[in-house]
N, C-alpha and C positions, 0 to 999 in steps of 0.2 A: 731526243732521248726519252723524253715524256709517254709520247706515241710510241715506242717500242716497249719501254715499260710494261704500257698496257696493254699490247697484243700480247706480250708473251705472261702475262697476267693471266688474261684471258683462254689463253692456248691452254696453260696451267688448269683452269677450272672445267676449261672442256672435256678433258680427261677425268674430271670426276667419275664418270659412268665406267671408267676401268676399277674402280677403287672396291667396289661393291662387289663380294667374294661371290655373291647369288647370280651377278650377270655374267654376259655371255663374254663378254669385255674384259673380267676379272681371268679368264681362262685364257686367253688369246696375253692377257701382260705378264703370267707366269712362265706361258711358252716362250715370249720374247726375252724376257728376263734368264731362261733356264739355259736358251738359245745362244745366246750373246754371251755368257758366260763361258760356255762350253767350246764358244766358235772362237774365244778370243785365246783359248789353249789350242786350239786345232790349227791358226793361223800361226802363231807363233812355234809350234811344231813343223808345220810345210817351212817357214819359214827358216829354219836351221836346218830342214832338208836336202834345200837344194845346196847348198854351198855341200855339204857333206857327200850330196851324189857326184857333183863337179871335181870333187878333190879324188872320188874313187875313182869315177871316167873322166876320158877327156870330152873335149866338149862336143868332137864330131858323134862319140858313142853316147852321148846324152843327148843329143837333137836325133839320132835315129832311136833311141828308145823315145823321145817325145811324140814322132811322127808312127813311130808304129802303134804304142799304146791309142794316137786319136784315129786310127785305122781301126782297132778295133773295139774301140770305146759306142762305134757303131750300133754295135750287137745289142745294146743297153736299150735302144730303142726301137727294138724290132721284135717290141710286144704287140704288136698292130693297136696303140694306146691301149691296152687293158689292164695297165699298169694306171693311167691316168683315169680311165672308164670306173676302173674300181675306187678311185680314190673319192671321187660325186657319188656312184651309187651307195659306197659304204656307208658315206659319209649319210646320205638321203633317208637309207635305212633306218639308221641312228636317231637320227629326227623325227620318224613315226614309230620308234620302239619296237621294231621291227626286227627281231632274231634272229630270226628262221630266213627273210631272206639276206639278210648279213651272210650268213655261213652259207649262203648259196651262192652270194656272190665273191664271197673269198675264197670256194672250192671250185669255181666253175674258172677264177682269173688262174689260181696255181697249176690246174689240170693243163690248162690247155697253152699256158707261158713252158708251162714243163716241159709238154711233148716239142713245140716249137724250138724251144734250149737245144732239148737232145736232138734233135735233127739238124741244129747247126752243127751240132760237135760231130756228129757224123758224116754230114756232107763235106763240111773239110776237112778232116783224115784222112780223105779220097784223094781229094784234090791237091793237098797242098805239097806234097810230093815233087809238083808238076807245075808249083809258081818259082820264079825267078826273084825271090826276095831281093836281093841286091841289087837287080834292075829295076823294082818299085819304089827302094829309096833311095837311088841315084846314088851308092857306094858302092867301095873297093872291098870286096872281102878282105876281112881281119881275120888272121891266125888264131884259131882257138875257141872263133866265135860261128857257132853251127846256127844259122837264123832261121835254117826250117826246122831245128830240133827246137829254137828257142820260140817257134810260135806254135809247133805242137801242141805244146807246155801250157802258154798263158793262153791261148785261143779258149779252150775247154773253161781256163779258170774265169773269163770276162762273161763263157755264156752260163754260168753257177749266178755267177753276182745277177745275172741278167732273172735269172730266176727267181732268187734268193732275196733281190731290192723289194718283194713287194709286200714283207714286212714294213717297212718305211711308207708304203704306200696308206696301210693301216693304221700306221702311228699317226701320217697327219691328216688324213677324216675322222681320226679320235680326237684329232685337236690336240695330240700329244706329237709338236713337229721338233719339241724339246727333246725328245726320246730318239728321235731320228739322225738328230746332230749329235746325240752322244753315241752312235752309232759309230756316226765318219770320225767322232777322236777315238774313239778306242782300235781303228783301223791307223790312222794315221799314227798312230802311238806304237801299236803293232809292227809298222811301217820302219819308223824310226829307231825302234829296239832292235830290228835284226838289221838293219844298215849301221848301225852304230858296233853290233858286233863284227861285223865283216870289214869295216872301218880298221877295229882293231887289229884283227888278223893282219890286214892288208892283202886278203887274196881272194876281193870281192870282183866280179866281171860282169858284163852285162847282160850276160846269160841270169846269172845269182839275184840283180840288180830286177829284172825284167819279172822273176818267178816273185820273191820279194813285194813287190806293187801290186800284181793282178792278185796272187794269192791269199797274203792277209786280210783283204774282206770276205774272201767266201769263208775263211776260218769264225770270224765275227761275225758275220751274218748268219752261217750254220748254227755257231754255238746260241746265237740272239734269239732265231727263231724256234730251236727246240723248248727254249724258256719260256719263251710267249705261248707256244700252243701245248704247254703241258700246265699253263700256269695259268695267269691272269685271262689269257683269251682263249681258253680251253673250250668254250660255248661259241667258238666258231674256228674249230681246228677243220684243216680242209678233209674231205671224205668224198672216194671218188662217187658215193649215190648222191651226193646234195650239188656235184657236176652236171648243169642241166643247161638244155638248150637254147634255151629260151631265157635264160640267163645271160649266156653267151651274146645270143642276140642283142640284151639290153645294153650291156656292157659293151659291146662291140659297136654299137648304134653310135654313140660317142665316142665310144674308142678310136675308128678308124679317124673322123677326123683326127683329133688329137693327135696320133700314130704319121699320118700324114704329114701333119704340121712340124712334132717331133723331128723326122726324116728330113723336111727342109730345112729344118735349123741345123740339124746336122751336119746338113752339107756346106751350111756355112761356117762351123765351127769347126769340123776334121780332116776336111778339105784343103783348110787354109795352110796347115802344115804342110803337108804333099805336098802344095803347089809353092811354098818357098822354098823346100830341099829340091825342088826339082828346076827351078827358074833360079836360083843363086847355089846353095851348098845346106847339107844337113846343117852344121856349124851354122847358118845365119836364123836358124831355124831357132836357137838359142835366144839371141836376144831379143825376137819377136816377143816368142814363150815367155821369158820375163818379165816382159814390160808389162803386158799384158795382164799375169799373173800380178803384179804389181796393185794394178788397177783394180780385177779379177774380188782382188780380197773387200774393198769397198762395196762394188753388189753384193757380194756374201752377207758382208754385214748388213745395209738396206734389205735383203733377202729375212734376217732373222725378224724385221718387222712384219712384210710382205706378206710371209711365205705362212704362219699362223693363222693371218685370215683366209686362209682358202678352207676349211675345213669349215670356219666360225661364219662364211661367208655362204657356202653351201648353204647349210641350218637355216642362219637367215631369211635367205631367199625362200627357201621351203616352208618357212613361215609367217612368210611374207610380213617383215621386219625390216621395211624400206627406211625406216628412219635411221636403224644402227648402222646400215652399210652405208650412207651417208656422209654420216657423223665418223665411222671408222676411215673412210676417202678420205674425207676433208685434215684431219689429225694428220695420214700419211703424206698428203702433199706436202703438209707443211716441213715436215722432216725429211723429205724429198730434196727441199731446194738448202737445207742443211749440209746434206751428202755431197750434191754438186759445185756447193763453196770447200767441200773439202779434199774433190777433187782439184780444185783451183793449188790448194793449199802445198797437196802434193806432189802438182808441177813445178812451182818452187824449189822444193826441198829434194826433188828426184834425183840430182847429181850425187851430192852427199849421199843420200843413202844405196844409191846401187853400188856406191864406194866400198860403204859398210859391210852392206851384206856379200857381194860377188867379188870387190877389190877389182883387181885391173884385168882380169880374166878373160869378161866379156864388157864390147865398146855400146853402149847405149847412145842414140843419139837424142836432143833436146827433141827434136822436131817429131819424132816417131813417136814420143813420151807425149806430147803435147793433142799430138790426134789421136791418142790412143785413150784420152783423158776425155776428150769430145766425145768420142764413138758411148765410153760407158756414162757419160752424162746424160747422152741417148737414150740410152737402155734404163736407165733409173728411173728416170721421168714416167715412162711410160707403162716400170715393173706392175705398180697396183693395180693400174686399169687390165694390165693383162693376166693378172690375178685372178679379178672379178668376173672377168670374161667367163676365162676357161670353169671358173667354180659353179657359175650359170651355168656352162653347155652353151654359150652363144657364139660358137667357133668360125659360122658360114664365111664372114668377112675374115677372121683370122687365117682360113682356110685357103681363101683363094690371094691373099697375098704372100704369103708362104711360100704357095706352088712358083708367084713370080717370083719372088725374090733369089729362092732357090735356083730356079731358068737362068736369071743372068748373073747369079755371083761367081761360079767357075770363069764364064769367058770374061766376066769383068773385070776377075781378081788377074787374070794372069796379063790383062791389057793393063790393066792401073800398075802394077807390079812395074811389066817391064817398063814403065814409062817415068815413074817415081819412085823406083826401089820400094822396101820394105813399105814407106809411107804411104806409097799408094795400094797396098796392102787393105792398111789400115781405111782407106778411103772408100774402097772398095767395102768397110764390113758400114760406112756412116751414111755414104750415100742413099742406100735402100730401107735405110730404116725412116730414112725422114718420115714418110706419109703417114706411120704409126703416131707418129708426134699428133696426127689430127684425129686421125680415125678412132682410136682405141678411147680416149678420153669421149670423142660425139655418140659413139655406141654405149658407153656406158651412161651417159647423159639420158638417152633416148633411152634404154631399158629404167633405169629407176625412176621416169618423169612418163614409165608407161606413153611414150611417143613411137617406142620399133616398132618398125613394118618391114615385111618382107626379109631379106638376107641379116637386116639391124636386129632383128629378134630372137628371142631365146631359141625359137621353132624353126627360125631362117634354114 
């Protein structure tokens, strides 16, 4: 008792260097603070949501709106990373006091995300005419429910947000990642007000349901960014002359990895739905979605520590402030292996609470809750170091595990699937994460102790 006394004494002191309103530290515990505040209204909103979408749909027309939205949840990253490019260059700008190429690089990512946006929405207007929707999510057409009228609709609204996200991208290379989350409550709230009216009605469908979700961010993201560039960051509102090539270039140089790596996460995030409505029923697609979500809100929250220092982390590094990013590692470890004991916590308590929240509706099993707890104990561990990573630009090794990963999670997910049901689902997303457990932490090691060579290094 003694000895933990006094590490957590000492954990306590080592956080001094947040306390001082001058340092860099001091900015990075307001974002977390403002963060955590804001996430913990936005979870408790998602949170009254779903039982409320369940009570309007049934649960088959809630697993095909799940599966369709990570279909076209896609499009969010198919900025060739220049949504991520911008976030290190802004950020880099920032650090040398640097104007003029800020607003170059914030006019050169909106121009060219723009045209890219609009050329999705018009390549599929063409097309979509001439897909078989109902055959892609393995359903019966429902009476009433027109699915190519219903992805006309929210198609266009996913490639707005696509364009429209990279305000957020600006909020956190300002180190304002506070500003970002009040972003997703004011959507989510959004979200919640017009399902709560159609609730009332009772003559909510999932046509209503589907327009509802995709729509309310680009409403809030439109109204967000007209604020920003007439107001506070008026000294770099985009302007199609300060769109330059060689901007592009810079921006794109990192971008694509990113963009790449993006895409292969992808495919193991949007894929996975597809591939359970299509190997069991939309309906089991259900209480995959949950459990997960369950878990899902835990990174969020480890995220609202994380995700602050990518910005504070950038600076850093460009000022070659080896000591802070150190000292900021070492703190998030520690509150790392906090998170993972409360994943523990959660498996516990899991039964009870899907009681609470969903009632007898849908069947969770221990065992699906249990790997599903592993998989993002996984992904915690390793958030920081891949934090650090990307805030450097040292992508080569994240780059080319990516690409494998990606290679074998479709045929793996659908071999583990059929062989373990939904569980081996799950095993399927734990298995290939292992070797990040080594790699991400030795690369980060190797760049701060100045040891990367070759692919290990920021130039890799």
């Amino acid at each position: 008792m003694i000895s933990i006394s006094r590490k957590l004494k000492g954990f306590s002191m080592n956080f001094a260097f947040l306390r001082n309103p001058r340092t860099r530290g001091s900015v990075v515990k307001k974002n977390i603070l403002g963060s955590g505040l804001i996430k913990i209204i936005s979870i408790a909103i998602s949170f009254f949501t779903v039982p409320m979408v369940l009570n309007i749909l049934d649960q088959e027309s809630y697993g095909i709106w799940l599966t369709l939205s990570s279909i076209f949840y896609w499009i969010m990253y198919f900025d060739i990373g220049l949504g991520r490019g911008l976030r290190n260059k802004y950020a880099e700008s920032l650090a040398k006091n640097d104007i003029n190429s800020a607003k170059s690089y914030v006019s050169t990512a909106y121009f060219s995300i723009g045209t890219v946006g609009l050329g999705f929405i018009a390549i599929f207007l063409l097309i979509n005419p001439y897909l078989e929707w109902s055959t892609i999510l393995n359903i019966q057409d429902k009476d009433g429910e027109n699915y190519s009228l219903i992805t006309t609709i929210i198609f266009p609204m996913f490639c707005l947000q696509f364009i429209l996200n990279l305000i957020k991208s600006i909020l956190i290379a300002d180190q304002k990642s506070a500003g970002s989350e009040l972003l997703n409550l004011a959507s989510s709230s959004l979200i919640f007000g017009m399902l709560s009216y159609y609730s009332i009605l009772g003559n909510a469908s999932l046509t209503k349901v589907a327009i509802i979700f995709s729509g309310a961010p680009v409403i809030v993201l439109l109204i967000t960014s007209a604020y920003m560039f007439l107001g506070p960051y008026n000294h770099v509102v985009p302007e199609y002359k300060f769109a330059k090539k060689e901007y592009l270039l810079s921006i794109g140089t990192i971008g694509v990895k990113f963009f790449i790596i993006q895409i292969c996460g992808l495919v193991t995030v949007s894929t996975t739905n597809v591939i359970v409505a299509n190997l069991f029923s939309p309906a089991e697609v259900v209480p995959y979605s949950l459990v997960y979500r369950y878990f899902f809100y835990v990174l969020v929250a480890f995220n609202l520590i994380s995700n602050p220092l990518y910005g504070a982390m950038t600076e850093a590094y460009a000022k070659g402030d080896i000591f802070w990013i150190k000292n900021a590692l070492k703190k998030v470890n520690y509150i790392s292996i906090i998170f993972v004991m409360g994943l523990g916590f959660m498996i516990l308590v899991s039964g009870s609470f899907f009681k609470m929240w969903i009632g007898d509706t849908v069947n969770i099993s221990l065992l699906l809750t249990i790997f599903m707890a592993i998989y993002f104990a996984q992904t915690i561990m390793i958030t920081v170091y891949a934090v650090f990573i990307s805030a450097v630009g040292a992508l080569k090794i994240s780059f080319i595990f990516s690409i494998i990963n990606a290679t074998i999670h479709i045929p793996l997910t659908i071999y583990m699937g059929r062989r373990f049901g939904l569980v081996g689902i799950v095993l399927a997303l734990i298995v290939p994460a292992i070797p990040g457990l080594y790699w991400l932490p030795a690369q980060t090691y190797k760049i701060l102790n100045n040891k990367a060579k070759g692919i290990w290094g920021v130039n890799g």
